[in-house]
N, C-alpha and C positions, 0 to 999 in steps of 0.2 A: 451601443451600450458604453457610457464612459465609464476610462480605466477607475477602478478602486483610488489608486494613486494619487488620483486629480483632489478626490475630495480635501485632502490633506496641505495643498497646493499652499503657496504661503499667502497666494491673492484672494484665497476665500476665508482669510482671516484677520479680523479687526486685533491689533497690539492690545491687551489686556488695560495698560495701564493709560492711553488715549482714550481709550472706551468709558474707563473710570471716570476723568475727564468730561467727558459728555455728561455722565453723567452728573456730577457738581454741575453742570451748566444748565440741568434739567431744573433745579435746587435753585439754581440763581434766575429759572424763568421765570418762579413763582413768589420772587422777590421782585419781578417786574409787571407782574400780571395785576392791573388794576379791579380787577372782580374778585382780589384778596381782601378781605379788613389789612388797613394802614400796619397796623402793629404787629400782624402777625407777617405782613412783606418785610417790615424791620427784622425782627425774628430771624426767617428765610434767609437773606444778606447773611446772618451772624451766622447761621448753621455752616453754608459754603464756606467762610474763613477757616471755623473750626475742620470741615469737614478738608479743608487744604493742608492746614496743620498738620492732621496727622496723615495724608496721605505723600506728603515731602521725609514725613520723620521715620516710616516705616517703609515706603514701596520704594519712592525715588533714594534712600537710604540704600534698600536693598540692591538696586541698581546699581549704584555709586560704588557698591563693592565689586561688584562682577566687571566694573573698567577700569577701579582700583588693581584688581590681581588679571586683566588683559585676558578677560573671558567672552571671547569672539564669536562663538557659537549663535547663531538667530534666533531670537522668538516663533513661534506661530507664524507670524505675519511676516517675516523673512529680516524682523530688523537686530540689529546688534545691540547689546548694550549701550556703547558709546549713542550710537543713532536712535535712541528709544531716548535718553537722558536729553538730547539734541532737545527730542521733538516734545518733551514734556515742557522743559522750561519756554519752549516759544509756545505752546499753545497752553501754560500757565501765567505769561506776559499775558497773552490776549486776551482772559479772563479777568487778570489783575484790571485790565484797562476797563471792561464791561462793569465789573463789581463794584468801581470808584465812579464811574458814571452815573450809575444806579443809584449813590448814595448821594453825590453832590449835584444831580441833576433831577431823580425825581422824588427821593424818600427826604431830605432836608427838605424842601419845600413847598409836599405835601403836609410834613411836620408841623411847616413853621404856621401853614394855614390855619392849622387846628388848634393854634398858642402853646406847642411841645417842641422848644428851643434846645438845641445844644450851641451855647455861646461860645463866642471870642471874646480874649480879652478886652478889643475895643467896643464889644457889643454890651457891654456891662453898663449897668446904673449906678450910681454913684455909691448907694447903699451895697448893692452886690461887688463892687470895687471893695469898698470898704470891709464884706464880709469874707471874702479873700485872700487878701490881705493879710487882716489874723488867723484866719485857717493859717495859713502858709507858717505866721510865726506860733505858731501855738499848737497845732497838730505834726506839722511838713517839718519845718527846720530840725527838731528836734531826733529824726531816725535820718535823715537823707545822709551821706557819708559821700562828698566827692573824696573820686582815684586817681590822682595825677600817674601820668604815664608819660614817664621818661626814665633816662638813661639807669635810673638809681633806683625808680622803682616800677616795673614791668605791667604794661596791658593788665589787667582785673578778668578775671574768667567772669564772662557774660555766661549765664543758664539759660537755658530751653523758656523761650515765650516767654521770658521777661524783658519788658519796655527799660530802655534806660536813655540817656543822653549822651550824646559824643558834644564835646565841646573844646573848640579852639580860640584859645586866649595872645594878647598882648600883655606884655605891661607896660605903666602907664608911663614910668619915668625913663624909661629905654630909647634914645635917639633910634638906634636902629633896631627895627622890630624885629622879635622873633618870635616863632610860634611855638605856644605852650599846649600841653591836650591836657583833657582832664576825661575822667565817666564819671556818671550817677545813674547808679542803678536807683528805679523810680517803685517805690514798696509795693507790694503788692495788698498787705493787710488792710490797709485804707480805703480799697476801692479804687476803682477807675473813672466813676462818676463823682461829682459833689454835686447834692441839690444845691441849690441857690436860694435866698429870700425873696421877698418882693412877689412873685409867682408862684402856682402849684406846680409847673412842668418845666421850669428853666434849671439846665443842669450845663455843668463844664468840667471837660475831662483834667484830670489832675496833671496832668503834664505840662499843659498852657499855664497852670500857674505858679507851678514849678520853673518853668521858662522865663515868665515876667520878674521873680525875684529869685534867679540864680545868682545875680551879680553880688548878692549879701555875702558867698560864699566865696567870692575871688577877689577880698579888699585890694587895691593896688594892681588889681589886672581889669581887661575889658575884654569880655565875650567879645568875640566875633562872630563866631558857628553856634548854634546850637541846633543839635539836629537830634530826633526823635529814631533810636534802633531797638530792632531785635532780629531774634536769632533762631531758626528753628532746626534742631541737632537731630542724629541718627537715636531714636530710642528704641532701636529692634533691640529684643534681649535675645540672649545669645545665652542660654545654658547647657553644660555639657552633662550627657544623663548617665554617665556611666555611672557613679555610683550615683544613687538615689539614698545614700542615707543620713545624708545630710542637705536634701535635697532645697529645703523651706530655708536652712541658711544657706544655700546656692542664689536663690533666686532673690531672696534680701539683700548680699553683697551685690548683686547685678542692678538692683534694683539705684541702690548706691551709687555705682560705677555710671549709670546710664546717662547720669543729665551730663559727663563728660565727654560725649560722643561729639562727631563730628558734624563741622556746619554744612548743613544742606539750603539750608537758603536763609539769606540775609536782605531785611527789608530796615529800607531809609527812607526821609521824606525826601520829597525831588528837589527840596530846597537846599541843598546839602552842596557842598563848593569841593572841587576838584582834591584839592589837599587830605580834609576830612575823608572822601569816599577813600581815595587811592590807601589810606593810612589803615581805616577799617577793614579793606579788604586783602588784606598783608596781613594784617596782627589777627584775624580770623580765620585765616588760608582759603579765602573765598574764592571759587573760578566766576569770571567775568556775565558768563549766563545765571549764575544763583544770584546775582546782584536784582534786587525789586525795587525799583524807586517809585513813589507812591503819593499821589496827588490827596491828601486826604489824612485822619490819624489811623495811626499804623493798628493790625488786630479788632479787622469789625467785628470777631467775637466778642466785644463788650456790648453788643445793638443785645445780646441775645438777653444780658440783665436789666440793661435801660428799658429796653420792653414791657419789661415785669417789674419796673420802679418807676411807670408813668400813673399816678393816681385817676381817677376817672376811665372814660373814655371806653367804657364798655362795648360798645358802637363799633369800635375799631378794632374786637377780636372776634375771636370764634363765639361762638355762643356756645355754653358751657354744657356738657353732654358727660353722662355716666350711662354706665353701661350697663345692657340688663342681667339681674340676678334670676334666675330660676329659684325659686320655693324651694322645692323640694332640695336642692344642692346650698340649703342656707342654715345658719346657726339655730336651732329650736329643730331639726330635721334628721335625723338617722339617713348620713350621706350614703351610710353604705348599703341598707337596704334599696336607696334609692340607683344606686349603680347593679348592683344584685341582679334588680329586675330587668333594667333595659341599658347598655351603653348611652354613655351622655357625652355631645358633644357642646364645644363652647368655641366662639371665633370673639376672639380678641381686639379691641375693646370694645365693639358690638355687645358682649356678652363679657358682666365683670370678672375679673379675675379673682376676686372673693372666694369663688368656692374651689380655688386650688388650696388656698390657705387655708378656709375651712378643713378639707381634708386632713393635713397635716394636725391642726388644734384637734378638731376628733380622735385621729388615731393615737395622741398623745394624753387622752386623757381615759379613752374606751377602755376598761379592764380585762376586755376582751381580742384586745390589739395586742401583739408579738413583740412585733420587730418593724422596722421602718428603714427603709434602702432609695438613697436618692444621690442622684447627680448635681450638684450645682456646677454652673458655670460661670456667669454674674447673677448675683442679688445687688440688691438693693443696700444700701448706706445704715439705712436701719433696718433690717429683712426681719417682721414677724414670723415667715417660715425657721430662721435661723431658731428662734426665739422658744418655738413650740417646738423643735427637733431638742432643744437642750429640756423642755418639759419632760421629755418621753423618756430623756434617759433617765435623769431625776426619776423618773415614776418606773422604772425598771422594764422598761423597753429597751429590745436591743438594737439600736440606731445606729448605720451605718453608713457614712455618707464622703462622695467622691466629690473633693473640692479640688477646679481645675487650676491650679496655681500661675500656670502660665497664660491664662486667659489675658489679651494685650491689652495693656494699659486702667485691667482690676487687678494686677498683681498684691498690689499693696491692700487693698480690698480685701481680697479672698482668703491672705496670708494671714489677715488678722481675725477672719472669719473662721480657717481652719485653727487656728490656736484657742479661741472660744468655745468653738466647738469638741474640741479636746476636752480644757475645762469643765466642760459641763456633762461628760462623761461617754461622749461619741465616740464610736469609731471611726481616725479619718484619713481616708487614703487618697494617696496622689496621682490615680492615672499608672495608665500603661508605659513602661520603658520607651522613650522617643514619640509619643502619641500624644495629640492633647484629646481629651474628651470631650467634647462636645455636643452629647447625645443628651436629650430633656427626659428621663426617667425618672419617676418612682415608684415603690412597688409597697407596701403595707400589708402583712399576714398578719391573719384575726382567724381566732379560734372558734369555730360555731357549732353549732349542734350536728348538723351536715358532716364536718371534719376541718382540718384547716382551709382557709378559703383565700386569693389573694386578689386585689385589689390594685389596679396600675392605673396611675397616669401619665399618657405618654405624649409632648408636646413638641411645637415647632417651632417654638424660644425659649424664651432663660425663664428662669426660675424669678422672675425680677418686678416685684407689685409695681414698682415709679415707671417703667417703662410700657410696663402692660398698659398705660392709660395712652402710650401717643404710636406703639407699634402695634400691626396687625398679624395676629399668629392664632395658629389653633389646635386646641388641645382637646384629648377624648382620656374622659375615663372608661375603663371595662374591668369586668370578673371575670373572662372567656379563659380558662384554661389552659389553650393553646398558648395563648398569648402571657401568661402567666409564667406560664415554664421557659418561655423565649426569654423575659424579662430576667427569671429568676438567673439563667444563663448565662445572662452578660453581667450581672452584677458578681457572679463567682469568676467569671473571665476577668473582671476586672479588680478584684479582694486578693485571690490567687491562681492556682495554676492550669485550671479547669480551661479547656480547649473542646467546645459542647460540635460533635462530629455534624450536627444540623442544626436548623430554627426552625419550627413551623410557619409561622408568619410572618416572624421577622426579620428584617434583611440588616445588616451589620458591615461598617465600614469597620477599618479597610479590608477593600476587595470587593465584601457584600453586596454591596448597592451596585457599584459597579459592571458588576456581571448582571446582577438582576436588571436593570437597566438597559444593556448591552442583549441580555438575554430576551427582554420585553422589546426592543430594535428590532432583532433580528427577526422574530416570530411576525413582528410586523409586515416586513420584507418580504417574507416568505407567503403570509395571504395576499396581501396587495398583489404578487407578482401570479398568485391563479385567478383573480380577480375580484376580490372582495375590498368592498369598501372601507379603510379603516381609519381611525382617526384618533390623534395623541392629540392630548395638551399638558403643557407646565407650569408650573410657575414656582417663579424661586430671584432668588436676591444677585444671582451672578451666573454665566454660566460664560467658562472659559477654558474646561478640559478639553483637548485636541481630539481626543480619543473619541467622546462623545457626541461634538459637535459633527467631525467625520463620517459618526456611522448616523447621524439625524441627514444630513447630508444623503446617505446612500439610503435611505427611508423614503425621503424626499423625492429621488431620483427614482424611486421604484413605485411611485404614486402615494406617498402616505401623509394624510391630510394634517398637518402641525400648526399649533397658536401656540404659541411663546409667551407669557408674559414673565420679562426680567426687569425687575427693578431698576439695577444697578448696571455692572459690567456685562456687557457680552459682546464675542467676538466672532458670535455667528454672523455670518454675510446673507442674509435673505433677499430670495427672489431673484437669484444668478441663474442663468439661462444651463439649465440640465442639471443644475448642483443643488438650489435652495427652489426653487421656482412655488412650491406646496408649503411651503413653511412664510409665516407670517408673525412678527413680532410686536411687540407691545412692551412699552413700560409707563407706568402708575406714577407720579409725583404725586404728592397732595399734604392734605392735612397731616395723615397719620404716614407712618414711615413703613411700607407694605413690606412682611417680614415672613408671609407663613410662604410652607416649599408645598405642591400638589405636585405628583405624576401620575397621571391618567390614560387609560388604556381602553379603545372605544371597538369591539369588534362584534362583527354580526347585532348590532344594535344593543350589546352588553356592555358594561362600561364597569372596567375596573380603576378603585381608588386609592390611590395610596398617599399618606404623607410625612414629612421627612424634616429633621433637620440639618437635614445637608443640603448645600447646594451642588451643580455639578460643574463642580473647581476641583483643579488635581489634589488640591489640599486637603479637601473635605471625603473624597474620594479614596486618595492612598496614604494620608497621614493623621486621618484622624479616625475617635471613635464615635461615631453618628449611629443613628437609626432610622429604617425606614419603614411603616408600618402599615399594614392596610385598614379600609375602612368597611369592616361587615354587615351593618344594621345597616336592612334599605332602605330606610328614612334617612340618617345620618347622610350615606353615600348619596340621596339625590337632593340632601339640603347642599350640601359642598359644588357638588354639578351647578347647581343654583347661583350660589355665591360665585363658581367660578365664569359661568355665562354672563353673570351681571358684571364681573368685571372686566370683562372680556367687551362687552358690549357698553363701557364707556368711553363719554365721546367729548368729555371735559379735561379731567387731568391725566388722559391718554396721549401720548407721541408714540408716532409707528415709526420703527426703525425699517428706513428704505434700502435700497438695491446699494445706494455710493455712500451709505454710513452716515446719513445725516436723518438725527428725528424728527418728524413731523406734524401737527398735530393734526387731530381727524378732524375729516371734511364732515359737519353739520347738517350742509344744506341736506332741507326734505329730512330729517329725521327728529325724535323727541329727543331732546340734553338728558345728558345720562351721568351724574356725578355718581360712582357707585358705592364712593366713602357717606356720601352725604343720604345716599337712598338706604344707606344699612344704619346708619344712625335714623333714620326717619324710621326705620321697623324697630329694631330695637326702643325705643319710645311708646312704640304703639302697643311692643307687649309687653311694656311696663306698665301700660295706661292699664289694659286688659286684665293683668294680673291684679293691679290695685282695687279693679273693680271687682273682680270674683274674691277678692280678702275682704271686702266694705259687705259687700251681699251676705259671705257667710258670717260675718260678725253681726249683721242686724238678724239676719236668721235663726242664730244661737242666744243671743240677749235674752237676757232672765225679762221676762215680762210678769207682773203682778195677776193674780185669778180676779178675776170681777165676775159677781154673779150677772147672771143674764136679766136684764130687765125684766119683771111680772107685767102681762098683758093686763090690761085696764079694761074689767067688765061695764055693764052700761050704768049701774048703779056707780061706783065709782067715776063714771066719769059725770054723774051729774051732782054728786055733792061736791069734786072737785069744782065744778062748775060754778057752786052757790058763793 
């Protein structure tokens, strides 16, 4: 029997933040995967820059501190700060190298074949020369502002992700040369792209033309450098919660404060000459590993707009898919008698996200709706949910809704969402002391003849209509009581001071889930070890808790049968001789960005389901407030089964994470291809199709048809003067 101890061991765990890592390279396979449409591999490429961006500005940030204040203590995986920081920027070089391959070796050239050009300046036509040209003087010259930087007047604060130029000058009438610097930051209001004339698909980025007519702005001097920088800074926000009562003006001065942070990684073109870098990397306080030099223009996050400003070429994306609406859960429908009767499930974007919105519009307009209690976390830019929640109060509903203000990188979003929402006569509260909320709840009480009755939706993403069309989550409506009183519970847990001694069904971070998780482990343990067959699966977006992965580890070790599917990070070690060997993992790339959490519990041939949105990350775990719910209609629970064996049992946009940490993709041979994005999109269609047909039948069924009398049978006299 191995020691307990072992499981913990620093070798049966993958560095959270290398794992991450894998993952963007997962993002960037399908930037290389030729059985993509063209535009949507463009796309791919731009998500991985972004998705780099912020993982420099927020994790390697977060690292950068812990070797800033000499905090020596090891990861999981036995590494130290400083050696975690090492090991990011060499295997974020050796991505850099892969991602500029991919763009100047097979997506430019796949482009160029189909007449979708991003030009050079020497590649221009005479006409496009010329159209250029007065862009430059007629749009460019007029905001551009070079910075000289010298003795008198100091370096220019470069901001977060903004492109500018470094430029080193002569002058002209100077026997002995000497160098001058200059910056221009390059606007950002304009775009990054100019279409071009002459073509529907020739475009050039604003910098190369900025470049060709810099010399306008240096009369009496000569460029020598120009080189193409940016800069990407610490934007962890940092708020202190002691007092919360001025909490919304905490988080807007920080918000302020943030693009001042420091530089975490500095990217230049490789063109760039000794003097220039060494100068840059001084006046920025850059260490010598955060330096990117870069074969290519800098921030393939502009592929991801070029994409969606190539005219034509339908061929070369997705083919365009909405998802199915249920009838009954739609506008012309009494939602809640239709939740009343049976619990309604919906997997996202399979199934549209409409009738969460619905919900909210009904209950804001029902004269027999209360009160309306919801979580947000991200919405949307324009959120009709926001929109029907300020109906309800307008209409003397009492609307209560928890806007999580520190959500990373919606702060400015949500701040301006909870002040509207004020406005418009909500009540709106900001989370728990030190916690962020994170849990997808709403809850609606409607007065009925019965007595009061409540109404929850409870989900496994954000509240967010623009996202529900490309991320995968799933949400259930119910009336169940139990569950009514659990919901009711946490939204007083979280209004005021109510501390509810239990939940019936619902399980509640922090701590909640944890235990209940830990508690569903152990029980496992304990049959497997008098010899019952038992079998777990998951699925969720990260899993990096120590605590967790240890006791799946001693699950593992005591026969319990585990499939994993993580999207993103994980630093489980599968299939280590006596530690993982029963445990088997998977992660999803694809189309849509796989988002919903399942934990499932399979014993004596019973299978319990639960889902969550939390992951099992220490964060979601011991710092935030999540929920984890089960699923009781046994349709419901063996549609999820369903969904989760289909995608368990894909053999397309699957990689199996092996034994030495590298993914894999499935072996094929002898089996039928199993895309299982593509196979829920192909049902979802077919009960659209179905549905449209049972609405066409009962509308020809009901149509007013005209009386016609029935024909008179024609006697034989009749029919012989007819005859005559």
């Amino acid at each position: 029997m191995a020691n307990k101890l072992a499981y913990g061991a620093h070798e049966n765990f993958t560095n959270r933040e290398l794992s991450w890592l894998d993952f963007n390279y997962r993002v960037l396979d399908e930037a290389r995967d030729k059985s993509v449409p063209l535009l949507e591999r463009v796309n791919f490429l731009g998500i991985t820059q972004s998705n780099l961006d912020e993982f420099f500005s927020v994790r390697v940030a977060s690292i950068t501190k812990l070797v800033s204040f000499n905090y020596h203590k090891p990861d999981a995986s036995g590494l130290t700060a400083k050696q975690q920081l090492s090991k990011i920027n060499q295997k974020a070089h050796q991505m850099l190298t892969k991602q500029y391959t991919t763009y100047n070796r097979s997506l430019l050239p796949a482009l160029n074949q189909v007449e979708i050009h991003l030009k050079e300046i020497n590649e221009l036509s005479n006409e496009q020369y010329a159209f250029v040209r007065e862009y430059f003087h007629d749009e460019l010259f007029p905001v551009l502002t070079p910075m000289a930087d010298d003795s008198s007047r100091p370096f220019p604060f470069i901001s977060n992700d903004s492109l500018n130029l470094g430029i080193r000058l002569t002058k002209k009438d100077e026997s002995q040369k000497h160098n001058y610097y200059s910056v221009l930051a390059i606007p950002t209001s304009l775009g990054r792209l100019i279409k071009l004339p002459e073509a529907d698909n020739d475009f050039i980025l604003i910098e190369n033309v900025i470049k060709e007519f810099i010399g306008q702005f240096f009369i009496g001097y000569l460029p020598q450098t120009i080189v193409t920088f940016r800069v990407i800074r610490d934007l962890d926000l940092d708020v202190a919660e002691e007092d919360t009562s001025d909490f919304i003006k905490k988080v807007q001065q920080q918000l302020r404060q943030r693009e001042h942070g420091r530089v975490m990684r500095l990217e230049v073109e490789s063109s760039i000459d000794s003097r220039t870098k060494k100068r840059l990397l001084k006046k920025l306080d850059v260490a010598e590993q955060s330096l990117y030099e870069i074969n290519g223009p800098l921030d393939l996050g502009f592929l991801k707009k070029w994409s969606g400003m190539i005219s034509g070429h339908d061929d070369l994306r997705y083919p365009s898919f909405k998802g199915y609406g249920s009838e009954n859960l739609s506008q012309g429908y009494n939602i809640f008698k239709a939740i009343a009767k049976k619990d309604q499930f919906m997997h996202y974007p399979y199934d549209s996200f409409d009738p969460v919105i619905e919900f909210i519009r009904q209950a804001a307009f029902d004269p027999q709706v209360l009160a309306i209690k919801m979580t947000l976390y991200r919405v949307s830019g324009s959120s009709p949910i926001i929109k029907y929640l300020g109906n309800a109060a307008r209409n003397g509903k009492q609307v209560t809704v928890l806007v999580e203000l520190k959500a990373r990188f919606d702060e400015k979003n949500n701040v301006h969402w909870a002040q509207q929402l004020e406005k418009m006569g909500c009540h709106v509260i900001y989370g728990l002391l030190g916690l962020k909320t994170h849990s997808k709840l709403t809850m609606v009480i409607r007065k009925e003849e019965s007595g009061i009755r409540r109404y929850m939706h409870l989900g496994t993403g954000n509240y967010n209509d623009a996202t529900a069309h490309f991320y995968t989550d799933m949400g259930l409506f119910t009336s169940r009581n139990d569950i009514g009183e659990d919901v009711a519970n946490i939204f007083n847990m979280l209004s005021g001071y109510s501390e509810p001694p239990y939940f019936h069904q619902l399980h509640i971070s922090p701590d909640g889930i944890r235990k209940f998780i830990t508690a569903k482990l152990n029980a496992a343990i304990d049959l497997a070890g008098k010899g019952q067959e038992i079998q777990i699966f998951m699925k969720m977006n990260s899993l990096s808790d120590k605590k967790i992965i240890s006791k799946l580890y001693e699950a593992s070790h005591a026969g319990v049968k585990i499939d994993l599917l993580v999207r993103g990070i994980c630093c489980l070690k599968p299939g280590r001789p006596k530690i993982s060997e029963n445990i088997t993992a998977h992660s999803i790339v694809g189309r849509f960005l796989e988002h919903s959490r399942i934990y499932a519990f399979t014993t004596q041939g019973q299978t319990e389901i639960y889902l969550s949105s939390a992951d099992m990350m220490t964060r979601n775990l011991d710092r935030r407030v999540e929920q984890l719910f089960p699923i009781l209609d046994p349709e419901i629970k063996q549609e999820v089964i369903n969904i989760y064996q289909h995608m368990w049992n894909d053999n397309i946009k699957t990689r199996e994470l092996k034994a030495n940490g590298h993914y894999e993709k499935i072996d094929r041979r002898g089996k039928e291809s199993l895309d299982s994005q593509e196979y829920f999109m192909t049902q979802a269609n077919k009960k659209t199709k179905v549905q449209a047909k049972a609405r066409k039948e009962l509308q020809d069924q009901s149509r007013f048809q005209p009386f016609s009398a029935p024909r008179p049978t024609l006697d034989s006299s009749t029919e012989s003067e007819s005859g005559k």
